[in-house]
C-alpha positions as CSV (number, residue, x, y, z in Angstrom):
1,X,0.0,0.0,0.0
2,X,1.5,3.4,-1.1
3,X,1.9,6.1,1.8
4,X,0.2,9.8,1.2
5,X,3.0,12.6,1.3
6,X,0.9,14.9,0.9
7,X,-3.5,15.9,1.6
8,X,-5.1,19.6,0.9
9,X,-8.7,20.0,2.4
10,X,-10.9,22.8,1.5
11,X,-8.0,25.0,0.6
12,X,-8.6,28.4,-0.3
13,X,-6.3,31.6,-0.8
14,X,-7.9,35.2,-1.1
15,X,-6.4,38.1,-2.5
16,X,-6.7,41.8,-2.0
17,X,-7.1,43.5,-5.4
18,X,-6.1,47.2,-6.1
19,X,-9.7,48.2,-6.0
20,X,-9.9,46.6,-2.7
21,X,-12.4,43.4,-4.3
22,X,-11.4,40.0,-3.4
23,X,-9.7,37.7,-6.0
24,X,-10.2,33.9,-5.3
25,X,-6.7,32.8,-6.5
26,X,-7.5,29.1,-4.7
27,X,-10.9,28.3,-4.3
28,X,-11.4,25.4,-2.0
29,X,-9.5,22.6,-3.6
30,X,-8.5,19.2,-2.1
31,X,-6.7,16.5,-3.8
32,X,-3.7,13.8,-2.2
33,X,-0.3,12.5,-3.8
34,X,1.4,9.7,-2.9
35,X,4.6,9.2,-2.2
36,X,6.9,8.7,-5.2
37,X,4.0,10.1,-7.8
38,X,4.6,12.4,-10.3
39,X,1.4,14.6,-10.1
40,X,0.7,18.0,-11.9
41,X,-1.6,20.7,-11.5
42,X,-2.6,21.6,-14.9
43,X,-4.4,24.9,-15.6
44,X,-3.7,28.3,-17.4
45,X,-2.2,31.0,-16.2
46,X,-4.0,32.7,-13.0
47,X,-5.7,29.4,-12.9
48,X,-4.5,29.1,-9.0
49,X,-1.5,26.8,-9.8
50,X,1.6,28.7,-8.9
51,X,-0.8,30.0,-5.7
52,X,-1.0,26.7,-5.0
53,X,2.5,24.9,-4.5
54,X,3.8,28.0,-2.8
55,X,1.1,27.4,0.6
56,X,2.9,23.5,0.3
57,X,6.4,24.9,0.2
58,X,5.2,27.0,3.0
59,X,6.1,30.3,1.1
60,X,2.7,31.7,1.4
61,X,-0.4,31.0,4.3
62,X,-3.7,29.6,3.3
63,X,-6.8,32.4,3.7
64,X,-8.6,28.8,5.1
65,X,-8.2,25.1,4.9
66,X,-5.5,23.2,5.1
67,X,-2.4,21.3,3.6
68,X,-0.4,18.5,5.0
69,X,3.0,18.0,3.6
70,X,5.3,15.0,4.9
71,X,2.5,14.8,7.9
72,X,3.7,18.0,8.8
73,X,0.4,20.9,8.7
74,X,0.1,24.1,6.7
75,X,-2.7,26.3,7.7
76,X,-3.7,30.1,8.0
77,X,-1.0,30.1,10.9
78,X,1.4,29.2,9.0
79,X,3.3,26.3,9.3
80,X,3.7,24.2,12.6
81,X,7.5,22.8,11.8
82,X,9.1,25.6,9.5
83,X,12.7,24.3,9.9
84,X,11.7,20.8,9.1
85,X,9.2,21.6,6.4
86,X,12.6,23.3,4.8
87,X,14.6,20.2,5.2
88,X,12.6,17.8,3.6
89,X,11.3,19.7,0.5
90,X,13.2,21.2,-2.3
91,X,11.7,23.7,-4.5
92,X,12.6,24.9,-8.5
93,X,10.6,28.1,-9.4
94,X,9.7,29.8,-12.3
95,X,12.5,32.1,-12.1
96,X,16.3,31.4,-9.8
97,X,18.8,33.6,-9.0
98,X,22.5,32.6,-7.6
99,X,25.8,33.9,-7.0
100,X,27.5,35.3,-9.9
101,X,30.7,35.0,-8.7
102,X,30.8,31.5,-7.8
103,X,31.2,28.3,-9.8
104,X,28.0,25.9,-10.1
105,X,29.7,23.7,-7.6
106,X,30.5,26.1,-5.5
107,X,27.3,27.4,-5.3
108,X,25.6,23.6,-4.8
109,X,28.6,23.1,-1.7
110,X,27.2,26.5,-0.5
111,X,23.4,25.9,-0.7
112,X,24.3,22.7,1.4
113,X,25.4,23.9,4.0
114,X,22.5,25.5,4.8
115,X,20.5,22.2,5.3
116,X,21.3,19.5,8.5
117,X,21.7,17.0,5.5
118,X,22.8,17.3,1.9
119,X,24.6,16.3,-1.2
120,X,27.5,16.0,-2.8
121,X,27.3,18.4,-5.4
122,X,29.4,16.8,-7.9
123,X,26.7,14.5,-7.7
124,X,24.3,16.0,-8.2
125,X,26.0,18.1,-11.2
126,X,26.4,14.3,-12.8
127,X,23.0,13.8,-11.6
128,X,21.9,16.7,-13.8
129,X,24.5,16.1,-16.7
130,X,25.9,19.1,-15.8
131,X,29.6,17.8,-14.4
132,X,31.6,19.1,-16.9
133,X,30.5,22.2,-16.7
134,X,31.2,22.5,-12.3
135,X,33.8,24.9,-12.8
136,X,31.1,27.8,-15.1
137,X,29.1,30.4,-13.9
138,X,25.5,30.2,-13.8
139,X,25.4,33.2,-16.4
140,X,27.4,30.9,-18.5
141,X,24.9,28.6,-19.1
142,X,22.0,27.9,-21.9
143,X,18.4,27.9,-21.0
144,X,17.9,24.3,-20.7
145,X,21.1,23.9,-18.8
146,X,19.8,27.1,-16.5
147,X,16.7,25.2,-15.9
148,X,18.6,21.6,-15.3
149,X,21.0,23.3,-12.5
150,X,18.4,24.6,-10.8
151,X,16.6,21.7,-10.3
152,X,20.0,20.1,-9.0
153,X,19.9,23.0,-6.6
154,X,16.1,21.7,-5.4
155,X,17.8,18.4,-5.1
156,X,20.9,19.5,-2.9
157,X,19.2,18.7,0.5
158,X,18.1,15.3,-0.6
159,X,14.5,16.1,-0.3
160,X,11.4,13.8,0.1
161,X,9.5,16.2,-2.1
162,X,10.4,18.1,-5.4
163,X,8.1,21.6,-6.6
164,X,8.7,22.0,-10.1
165,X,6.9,25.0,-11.3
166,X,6.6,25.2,-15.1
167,X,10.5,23.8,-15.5
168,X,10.1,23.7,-18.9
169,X,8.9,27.2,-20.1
170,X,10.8,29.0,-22.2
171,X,12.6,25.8,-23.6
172,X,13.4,24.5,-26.9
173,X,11.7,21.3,-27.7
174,X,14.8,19.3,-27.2
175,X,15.8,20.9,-24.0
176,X,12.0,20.4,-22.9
177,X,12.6,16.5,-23.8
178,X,15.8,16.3,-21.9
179,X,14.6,17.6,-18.8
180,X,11.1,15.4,-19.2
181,X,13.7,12.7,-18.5
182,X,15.9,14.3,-16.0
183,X,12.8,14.2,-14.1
184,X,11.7,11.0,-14.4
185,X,15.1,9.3,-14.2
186,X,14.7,11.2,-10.7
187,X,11.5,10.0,-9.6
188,X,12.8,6.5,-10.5
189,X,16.1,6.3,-8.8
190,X,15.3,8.6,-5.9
191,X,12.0,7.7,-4.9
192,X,11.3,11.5,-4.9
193,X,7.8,12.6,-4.9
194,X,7.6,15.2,-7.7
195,X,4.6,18.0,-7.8
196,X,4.8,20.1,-11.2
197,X,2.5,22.8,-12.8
198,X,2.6,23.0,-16.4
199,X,0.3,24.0,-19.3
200,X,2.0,21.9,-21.6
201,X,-0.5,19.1,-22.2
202,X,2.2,16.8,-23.5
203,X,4.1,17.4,-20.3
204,X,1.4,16.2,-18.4
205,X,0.7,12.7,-20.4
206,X,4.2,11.6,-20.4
207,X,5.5,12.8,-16.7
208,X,2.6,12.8,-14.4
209,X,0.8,9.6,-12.5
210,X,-2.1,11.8,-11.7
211,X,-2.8,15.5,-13.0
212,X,-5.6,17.6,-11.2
213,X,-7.1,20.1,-13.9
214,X,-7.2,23.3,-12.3
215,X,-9.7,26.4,-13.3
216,X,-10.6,29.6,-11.8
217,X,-8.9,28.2,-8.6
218,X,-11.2,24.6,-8.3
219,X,-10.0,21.5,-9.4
220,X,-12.6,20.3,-12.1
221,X,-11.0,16.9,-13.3
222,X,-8.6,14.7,-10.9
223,X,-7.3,11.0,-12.2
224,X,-4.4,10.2,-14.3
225,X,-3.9,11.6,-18.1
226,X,-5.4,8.2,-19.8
227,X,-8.3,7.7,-17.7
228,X,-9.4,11.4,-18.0
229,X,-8.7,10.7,-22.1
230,X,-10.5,8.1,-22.0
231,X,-13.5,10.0,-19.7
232,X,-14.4,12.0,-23.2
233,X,-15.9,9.2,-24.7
234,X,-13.6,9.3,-28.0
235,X,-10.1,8.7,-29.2
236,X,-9.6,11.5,-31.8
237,X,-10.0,15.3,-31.9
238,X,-11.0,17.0,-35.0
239,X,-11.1,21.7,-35.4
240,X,-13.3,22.7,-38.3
241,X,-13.5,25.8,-39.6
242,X,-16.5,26.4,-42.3
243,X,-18.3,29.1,-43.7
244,X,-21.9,29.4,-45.1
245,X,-23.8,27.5,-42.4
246,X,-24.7,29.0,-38.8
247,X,-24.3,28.2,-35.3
248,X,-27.9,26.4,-34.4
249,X,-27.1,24.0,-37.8
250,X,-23.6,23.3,-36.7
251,X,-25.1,22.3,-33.4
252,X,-27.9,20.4,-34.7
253,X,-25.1,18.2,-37.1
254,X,-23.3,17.7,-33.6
255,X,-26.6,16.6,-31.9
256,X,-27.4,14.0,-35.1
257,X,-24.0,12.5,-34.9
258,X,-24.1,11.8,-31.4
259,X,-21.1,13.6,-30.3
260,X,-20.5,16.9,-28.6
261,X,-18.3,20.2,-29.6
262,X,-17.5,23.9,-29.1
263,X,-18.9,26.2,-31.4
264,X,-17.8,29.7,-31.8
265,X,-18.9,32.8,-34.9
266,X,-16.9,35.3,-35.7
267,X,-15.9,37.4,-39.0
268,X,-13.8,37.3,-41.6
269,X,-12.3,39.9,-43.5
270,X,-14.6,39.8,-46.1
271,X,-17.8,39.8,-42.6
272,X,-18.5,36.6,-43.5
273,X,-19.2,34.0,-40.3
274,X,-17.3,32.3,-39.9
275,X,-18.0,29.0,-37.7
276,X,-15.2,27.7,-35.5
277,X,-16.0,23.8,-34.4
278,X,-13.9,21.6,-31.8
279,X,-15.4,17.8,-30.8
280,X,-13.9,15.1,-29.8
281,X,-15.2,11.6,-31.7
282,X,-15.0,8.4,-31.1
283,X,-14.2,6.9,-34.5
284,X,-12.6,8.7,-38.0
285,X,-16.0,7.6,-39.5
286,X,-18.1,10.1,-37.0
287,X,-15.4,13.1,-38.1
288,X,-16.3,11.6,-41.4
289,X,-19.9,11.4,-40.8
290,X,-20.0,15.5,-39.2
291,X,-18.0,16.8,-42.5
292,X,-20.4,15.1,-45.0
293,X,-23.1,16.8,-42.9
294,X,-21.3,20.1,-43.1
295,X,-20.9,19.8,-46.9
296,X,-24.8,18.7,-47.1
297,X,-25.7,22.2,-45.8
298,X,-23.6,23.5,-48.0
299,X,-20.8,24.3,-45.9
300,X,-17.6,25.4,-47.0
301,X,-14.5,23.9,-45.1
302,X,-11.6,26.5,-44.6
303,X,-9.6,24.2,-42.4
304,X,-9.4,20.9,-40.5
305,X,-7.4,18.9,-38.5
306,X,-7.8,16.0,-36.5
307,X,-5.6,14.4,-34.1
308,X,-5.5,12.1,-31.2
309,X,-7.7,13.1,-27.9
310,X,-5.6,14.8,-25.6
311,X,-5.7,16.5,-21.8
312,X,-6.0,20.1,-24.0
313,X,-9.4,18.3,-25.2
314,X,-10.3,17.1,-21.8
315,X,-9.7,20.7,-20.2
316,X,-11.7,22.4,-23.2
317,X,-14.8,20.0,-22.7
318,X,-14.6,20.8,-18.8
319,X,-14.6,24.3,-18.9
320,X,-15.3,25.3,-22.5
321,X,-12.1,27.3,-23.0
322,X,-8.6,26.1,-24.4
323,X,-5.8,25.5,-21.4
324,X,-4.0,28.6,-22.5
325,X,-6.6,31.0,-22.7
């Protein structure tokens, strides 16, 4: 039976807005990860993510609720262990900063010191496949090298839990790839428990155990990234753009083929409508099936593509917007 390194109940996170209105940034979520699980909060951005993981890493208090990480609570008083809280987690934001004048290995022996435990950091520079480059400057490195040391940074006090938020932004493809199995190599060897954001859905399928979809600060889908997929009903996702039919007739095909969509109007250059349609189906023959009854109305098809069902599909059926939006 797998242990649970972390539970959130009912937590919530209020802002003050310049106008003085409240802004729900967490809105009374609750999910658990096990131990050694990779799980991601998925969401766009303001969706409550980054809001999230820094109550767990005990950077910011809950307005309510509360969060247990390593059995040790986080509530609006802030956290009952601090020190050991620290010592346990290691955390890789958006954004680092480090010492410019000192080496990367100097800077990993330094960052160790400050924990009652740590590691070696020529190990970890291996770890990271950065060892040949111990003796550079952080300025001196690429992006994806950047974003690799600082995760060796999160990993100097040999934590039980890792925070990645949105590791990969900003990165090439291949650099995105290489750190996908940085990550996982580290969840494998180290029996680390890793909690990520991202809005990359591809991110999400191949890392995570378990994603929680996050919008408007509630979770609105929780299970892993198959058996959400697999919640739509269909295997493949088709985007239609057509002209010369309207809205209630697009939805009427939709309702006659027995599968379900988003359908939005707007104009083109020449103020013709122009029909924007996303569904997921369950077969090639129903995305067949919807274009011959597109044409029928005499329909005019200005651009398709269809592609396997993904998390982005998933997110847009749940909340009727794409993950990025």
């Amino acid at each position: 039976m797998k242990n649970t390194a972390i539970v959130v109940d009912n937590l919530t996170k209020i802002y003050k807005g310049a106008s003085g209105d409240e802004i729900r940034a967490v809105d009374g979520i609750s999910f658990e990860v096990e131990e050694a699980e990779v799980f991601g909060l998925l969401g766009p951005n303001g969706a409550g993510k980054t809001s999230t993981l820094e109550i767990l890493e005990g950077l910011r208090v809950p307005t309510s609720g509360h969060a247990q990480v390593l059995g040790m609570e986080i509530g609006p008083n802030g956290v009952t262990d601090r020190a050991r809280l620290t010592a346990s987690i290691g955390v890789q934001l958006q954004e680092s900063a480090y010492f410019e004048e000192l080496s990367l290995v100097e800077t990993l022996t330094l960052l160790g010191s400050f924990y009652p435990r740590s590691k070696d950091a020529r190990e970890l520079l291996a770890t990271v496949n950065l060892l040949d480059k111990a003796s550079s400057r952080y300025g001196q490195l690429s992006g994806g090298q950047a974003r690799r040391f600082s995760i060796a940074a999160a990993l100097v006090n040999d934590p039980k839990v890792l925070f990645l938020d949105e590791p990969t932004t900003g990165l090439d493809p291949q650099a995105r790839r290489n750190l996908w199995e940085l990550i996982e190599e580290i969840k494998c060897s180290q029996r680390v428990t890793v909690v990520l954001t991202t809005h990359y859905m591809e991110e999400a399928e191949i890392l995570c155990d378990r994603v929680g979809i996050i919008d408007g600060g509630k979770v609105v889908a929780l299970d892993a990234p198959r058996t959400l997929i697999s919640s739509l009903g269909g295997s493949y996702a088709a985007s239609v753009a057509a002209t010369g039919i309207d809205t209630e007739s697009v939805d009427a095909i939709l309702q006659d083929c027995g599968v379900e969509g988003r359908i939005n109007e707007d104009l083109a250059e020449s103020e013709r409508a122009v029909v924007h349609l996303d569904f997921v189906s369950p077969s090639p023959a129903s995305v067949f099936k919807v274009l011959d009854r597109l044409a029928a109305f005499g329909a005019e098809i200005s651009d398709l593509s269809v592609r396997n069902a993904s998390l982005e599909d998933v997110f847009l059926t749940l909340t009727g917007k794409a993950l990025r939006d």
